[in-house]
C-alpha positions in Angstrom: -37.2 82.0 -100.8 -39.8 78.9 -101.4 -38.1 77.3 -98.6 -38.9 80.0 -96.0 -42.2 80.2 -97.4 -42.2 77.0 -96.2 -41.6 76.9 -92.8 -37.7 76.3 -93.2 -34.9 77.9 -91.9 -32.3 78.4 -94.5 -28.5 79.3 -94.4 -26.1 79.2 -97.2 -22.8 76.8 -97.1 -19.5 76.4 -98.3 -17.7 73.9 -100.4 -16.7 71.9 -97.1 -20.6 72.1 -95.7 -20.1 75.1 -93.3 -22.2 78.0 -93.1 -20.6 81.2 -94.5 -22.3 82.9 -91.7 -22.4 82.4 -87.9 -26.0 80.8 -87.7 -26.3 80.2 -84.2 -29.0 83.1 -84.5 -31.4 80.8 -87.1 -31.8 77.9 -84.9 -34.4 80.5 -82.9 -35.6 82.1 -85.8 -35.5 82.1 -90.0 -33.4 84.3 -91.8 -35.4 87.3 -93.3 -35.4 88.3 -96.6 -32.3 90.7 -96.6 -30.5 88.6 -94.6 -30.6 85.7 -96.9 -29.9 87.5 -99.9 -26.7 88.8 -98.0 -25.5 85.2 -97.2 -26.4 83.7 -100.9 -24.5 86.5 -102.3 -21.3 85.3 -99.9 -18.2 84.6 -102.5 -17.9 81.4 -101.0 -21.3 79.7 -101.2 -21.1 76.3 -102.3 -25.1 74.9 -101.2 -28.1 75.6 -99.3 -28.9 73.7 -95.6 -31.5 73.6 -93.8 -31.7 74.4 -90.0 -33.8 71.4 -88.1 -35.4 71.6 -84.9 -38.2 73.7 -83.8 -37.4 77.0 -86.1 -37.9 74.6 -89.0 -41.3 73.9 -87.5 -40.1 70.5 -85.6 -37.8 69.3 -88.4 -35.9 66.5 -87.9 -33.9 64.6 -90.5 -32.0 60.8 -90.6 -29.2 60.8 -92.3 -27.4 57.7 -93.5 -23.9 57.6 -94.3 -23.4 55.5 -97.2 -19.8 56.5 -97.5 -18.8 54.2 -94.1 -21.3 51.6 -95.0 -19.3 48.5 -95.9 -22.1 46.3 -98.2 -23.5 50.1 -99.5 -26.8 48.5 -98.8 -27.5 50.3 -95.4 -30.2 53.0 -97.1 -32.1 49.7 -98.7 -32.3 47.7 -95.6 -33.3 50.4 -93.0 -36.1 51.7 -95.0 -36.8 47.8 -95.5 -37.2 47.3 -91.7 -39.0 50.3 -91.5 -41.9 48.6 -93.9 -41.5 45.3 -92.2 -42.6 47.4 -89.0 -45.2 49.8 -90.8 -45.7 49.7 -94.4 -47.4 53.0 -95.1 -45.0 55.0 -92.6 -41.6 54.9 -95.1 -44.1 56.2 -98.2 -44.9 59.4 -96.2 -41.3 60.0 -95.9 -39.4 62.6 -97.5 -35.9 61.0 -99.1 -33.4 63.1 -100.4 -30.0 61.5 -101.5 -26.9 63.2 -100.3 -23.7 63.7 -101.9 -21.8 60.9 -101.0 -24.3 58.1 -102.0 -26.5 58.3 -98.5 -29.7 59.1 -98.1 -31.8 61.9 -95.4 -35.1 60.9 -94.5 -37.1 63.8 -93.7 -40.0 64.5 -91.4 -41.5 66.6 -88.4 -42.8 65.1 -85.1 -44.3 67.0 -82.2 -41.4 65.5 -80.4 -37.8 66.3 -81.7 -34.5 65.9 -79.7 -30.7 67.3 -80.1 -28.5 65.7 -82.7 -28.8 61.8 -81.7 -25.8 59.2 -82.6 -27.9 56.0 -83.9 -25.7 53.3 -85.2 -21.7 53.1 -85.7 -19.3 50.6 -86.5 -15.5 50.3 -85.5 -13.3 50.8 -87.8 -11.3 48.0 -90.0 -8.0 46.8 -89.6 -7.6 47.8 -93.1 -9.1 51.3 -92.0 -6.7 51.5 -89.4 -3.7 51.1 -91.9 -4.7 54.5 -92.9 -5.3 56.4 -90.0 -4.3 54.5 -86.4 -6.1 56.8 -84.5 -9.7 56.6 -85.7 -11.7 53.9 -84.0 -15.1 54.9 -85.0 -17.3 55.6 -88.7 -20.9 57.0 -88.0 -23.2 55.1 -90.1 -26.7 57.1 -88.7 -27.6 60.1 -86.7 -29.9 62.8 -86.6 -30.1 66.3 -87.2 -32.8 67.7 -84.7 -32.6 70.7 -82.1 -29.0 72.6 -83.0 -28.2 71.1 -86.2 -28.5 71.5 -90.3 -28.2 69.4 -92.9 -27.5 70.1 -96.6 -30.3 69.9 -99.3 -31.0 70.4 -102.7 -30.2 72.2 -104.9 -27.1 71.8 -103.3 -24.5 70.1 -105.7 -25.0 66.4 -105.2 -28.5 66.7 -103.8 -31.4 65.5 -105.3 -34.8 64.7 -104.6 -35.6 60.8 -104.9 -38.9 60.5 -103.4 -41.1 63.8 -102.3 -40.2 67.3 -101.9 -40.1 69.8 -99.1 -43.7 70.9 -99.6 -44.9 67.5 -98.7 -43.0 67.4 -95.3 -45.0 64.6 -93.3 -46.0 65.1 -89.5 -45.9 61.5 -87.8 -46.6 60.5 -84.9 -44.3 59.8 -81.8 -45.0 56.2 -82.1 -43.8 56.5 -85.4 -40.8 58.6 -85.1 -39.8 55.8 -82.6 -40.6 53.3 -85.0 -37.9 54.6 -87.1 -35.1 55.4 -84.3 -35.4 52.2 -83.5 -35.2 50.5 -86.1 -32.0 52.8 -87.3 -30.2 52.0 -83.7 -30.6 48.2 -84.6 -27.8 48.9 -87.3 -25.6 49.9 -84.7 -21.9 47.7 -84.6 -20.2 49.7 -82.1 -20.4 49.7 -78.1 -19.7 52.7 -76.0 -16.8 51.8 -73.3 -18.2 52.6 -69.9 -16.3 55.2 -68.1 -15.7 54.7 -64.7 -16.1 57.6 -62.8 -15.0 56.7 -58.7 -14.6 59.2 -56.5 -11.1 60.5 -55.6 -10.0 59.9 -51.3 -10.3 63.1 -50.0 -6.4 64.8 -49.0 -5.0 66.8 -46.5 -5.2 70.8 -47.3 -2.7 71.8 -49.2 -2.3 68.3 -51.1 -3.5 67.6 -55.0 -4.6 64.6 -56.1 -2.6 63.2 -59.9 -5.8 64.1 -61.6 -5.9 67.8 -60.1 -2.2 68.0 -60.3 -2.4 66.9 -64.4 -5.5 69.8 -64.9 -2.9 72.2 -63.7 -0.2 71.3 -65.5 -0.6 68.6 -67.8 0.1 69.2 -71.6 -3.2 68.5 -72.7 -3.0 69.4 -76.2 0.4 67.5 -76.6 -1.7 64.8 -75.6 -4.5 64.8 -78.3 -2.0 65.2 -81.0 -0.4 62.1 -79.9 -3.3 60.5 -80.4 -3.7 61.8 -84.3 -5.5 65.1 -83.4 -4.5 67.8 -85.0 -3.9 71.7 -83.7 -6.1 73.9 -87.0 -6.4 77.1 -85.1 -5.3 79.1 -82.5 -7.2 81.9 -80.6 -6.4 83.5 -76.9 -8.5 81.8 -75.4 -9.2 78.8 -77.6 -7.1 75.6 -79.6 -9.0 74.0 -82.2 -8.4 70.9 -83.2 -9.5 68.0 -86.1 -10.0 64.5 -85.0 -7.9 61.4 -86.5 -9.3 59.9 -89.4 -10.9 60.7 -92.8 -13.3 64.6 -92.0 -14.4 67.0 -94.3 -14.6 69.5 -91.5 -12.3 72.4 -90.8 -12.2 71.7 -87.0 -13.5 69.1 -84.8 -13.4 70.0 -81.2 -12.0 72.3 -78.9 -10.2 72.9 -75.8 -11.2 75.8 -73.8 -7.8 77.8 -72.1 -9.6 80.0 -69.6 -12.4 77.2 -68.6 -9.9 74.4 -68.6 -11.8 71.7 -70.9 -11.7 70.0 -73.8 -15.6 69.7 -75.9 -16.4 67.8 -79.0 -19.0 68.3 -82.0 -17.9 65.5 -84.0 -20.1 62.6 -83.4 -17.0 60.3 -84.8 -15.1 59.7 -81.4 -15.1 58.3 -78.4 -15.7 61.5 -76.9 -19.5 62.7 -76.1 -20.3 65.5 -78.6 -20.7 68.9 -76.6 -19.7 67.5 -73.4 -17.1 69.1 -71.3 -13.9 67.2 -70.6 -11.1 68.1 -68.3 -7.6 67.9 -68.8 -7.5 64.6 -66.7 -10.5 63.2 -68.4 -9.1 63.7 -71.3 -6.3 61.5 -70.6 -8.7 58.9 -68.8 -10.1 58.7 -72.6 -7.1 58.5 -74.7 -4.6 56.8 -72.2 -6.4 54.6 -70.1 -10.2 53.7 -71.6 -12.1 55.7 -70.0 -10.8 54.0 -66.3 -10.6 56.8 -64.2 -8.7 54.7 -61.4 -6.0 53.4 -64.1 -5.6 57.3 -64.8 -5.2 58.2 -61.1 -2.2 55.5 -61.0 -0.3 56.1 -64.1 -0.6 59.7 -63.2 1.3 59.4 -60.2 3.8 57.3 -61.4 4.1 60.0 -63.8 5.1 62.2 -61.1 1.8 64.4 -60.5 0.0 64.6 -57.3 1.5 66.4 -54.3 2.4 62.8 -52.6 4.7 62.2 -55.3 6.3 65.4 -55.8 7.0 65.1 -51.8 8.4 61.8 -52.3 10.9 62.9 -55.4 12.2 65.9 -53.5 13.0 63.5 -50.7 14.6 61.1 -52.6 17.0 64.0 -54.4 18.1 64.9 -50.9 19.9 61.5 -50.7 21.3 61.6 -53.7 19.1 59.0 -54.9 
């Protein structure tokens, strides 16, 4: 209860970091006192997170991921450039160290975004031994507007400079002082999709990438590519990325709205962005090149040109 008495938002988690309740409801407002004592008393609770954003009173947390930093030295030399920028500003800092080694800076701004992606690295070649599929580790990122992040007394957890009930509020200059200094530990470059716009066809006539959103085998695709099918509603497949997660699930693809969405910030995809099938296979198959995709789709044999062209061709005997 000290937590809330704080200003914080509280849900309870499980041994693989999920809440044991839907908690979409606690990123608006804090869990009351019944409520929380329901969700603590869950067979399955593990640890304690805390909701950031504006219900946490504009909480917003860094968290480093030791676990994917090569030299382990990444919590050391971002709070090192931080001082070499302004001294005083890491001391006000909350620091919490996380289970895996890391380290969560915490601290509330008048300004505070969505989750951000900070700095990643590719993967090794050793990495890739392991698991083909996986391209990217997350090194930092945020936990802002629609996200949580595990605390102590969570197993793991602990305290290493600070508690919550010295919380600093820093200024924006400040708060950028440290986002930018945590992006300049970033290793990987995002690949720019192209996005050109499709010739216009005769009625009647489908293009390769609206012929592949009405019939392409979407989810065969992303389990080519190391995905993995978890779950399975009507209306819903969920799916894990390739690569090392503790998470039950790490996207989705949507049956009756036709798209594919991400919350894993460890892919190539844009986390809560809406993908259709064909951009989807833009992704995996051609780099994000929209125009490769239109081509080796219809050599493929979608698109109503080159169905028209195949029925042709099997009148002849050819």
């Amino acid at each position: 209860m000290l937590y809330s008495e704080l200003g914080l938002s509280v849900i309870a988690t499980d041994v693989l970091k999920q809440s044991v309740v839907k908690w979409k409801e606690f990123q608006s407002h804090p869990a009351n006192p019944a409520q929380l004592t329901r969700m603590f008393q869950h067979p399955a609770v593990h640890g304690l997170a805390i909701v950031t954003g504006t219900v946490s009173d504009n909480l917003e947390v860094i968290d480093i991921d030791s676990k994917y930093d090569l030299d382990t030295l990444l919590p050391k030399r971002l709070l090192s450039d931080i001082g070499n920028t302004l001294p005083e500003l890491v001391g006000k800092l909350v620091i919490v160290q996380s289970r895996s080694g890391g380290i969560h800076l915490y601290y509330r701004c008048e300004e505070v975004e969505s989750n951000q992606l900070l700095a990643r690295r590719p993967t090794t070649e050793k990495e890739k031994q392991i698991h083909p599929k996986e391209k990217i580790k997350v090194l930092i990122e945020t936990r802002g507007m629609g996200g949580y992040v595990l605390a102590p007394p969570s197993p793991g957890y602990q305290f290493l400079q600070h508690d919550f009930t010295k919380i600093p509020n820093i200024s924006r200059e400040e708060r950028n002082i440290i986002l930018t200094s945590a992006r300049s530990f970033n290793q990987y470059v995002e690949k720019k999709m192209e996005r050109r716009m499709r010739k216009t066809r005769p009625a009647g006539e489908l293009t390769p990438l609206d012929d592949y959103n009405r019939r392409g085998d979407v989810i065969g695709l992303l389990q080519k590519h190391g995905w993995i099918v978890v779950h399975q509603t009507t209306k819903r497949t969920f799916l894990k990325r390739p690569g090392d997660t503790d998470k039950r699930s790490s996207g989705s693809f949507n049956h009756e709205l036709n798209y594919f969405s991400v919350f894993s910030t460890s892919t190539d995809f844009i986390p809560k962005a809406g993908y259709l099938p064909y951009a989807v296979y833009a992704m995996l198959e051609c780099g994000g090149d929209y125009a490769q995709a239109m081509r080796r789709l219809s050599k493929e044999g979608y698109g109503s040109r080159s169905i028209q062209q195949k029925s042709k061709s099997n009148r002849y005997g050819v």
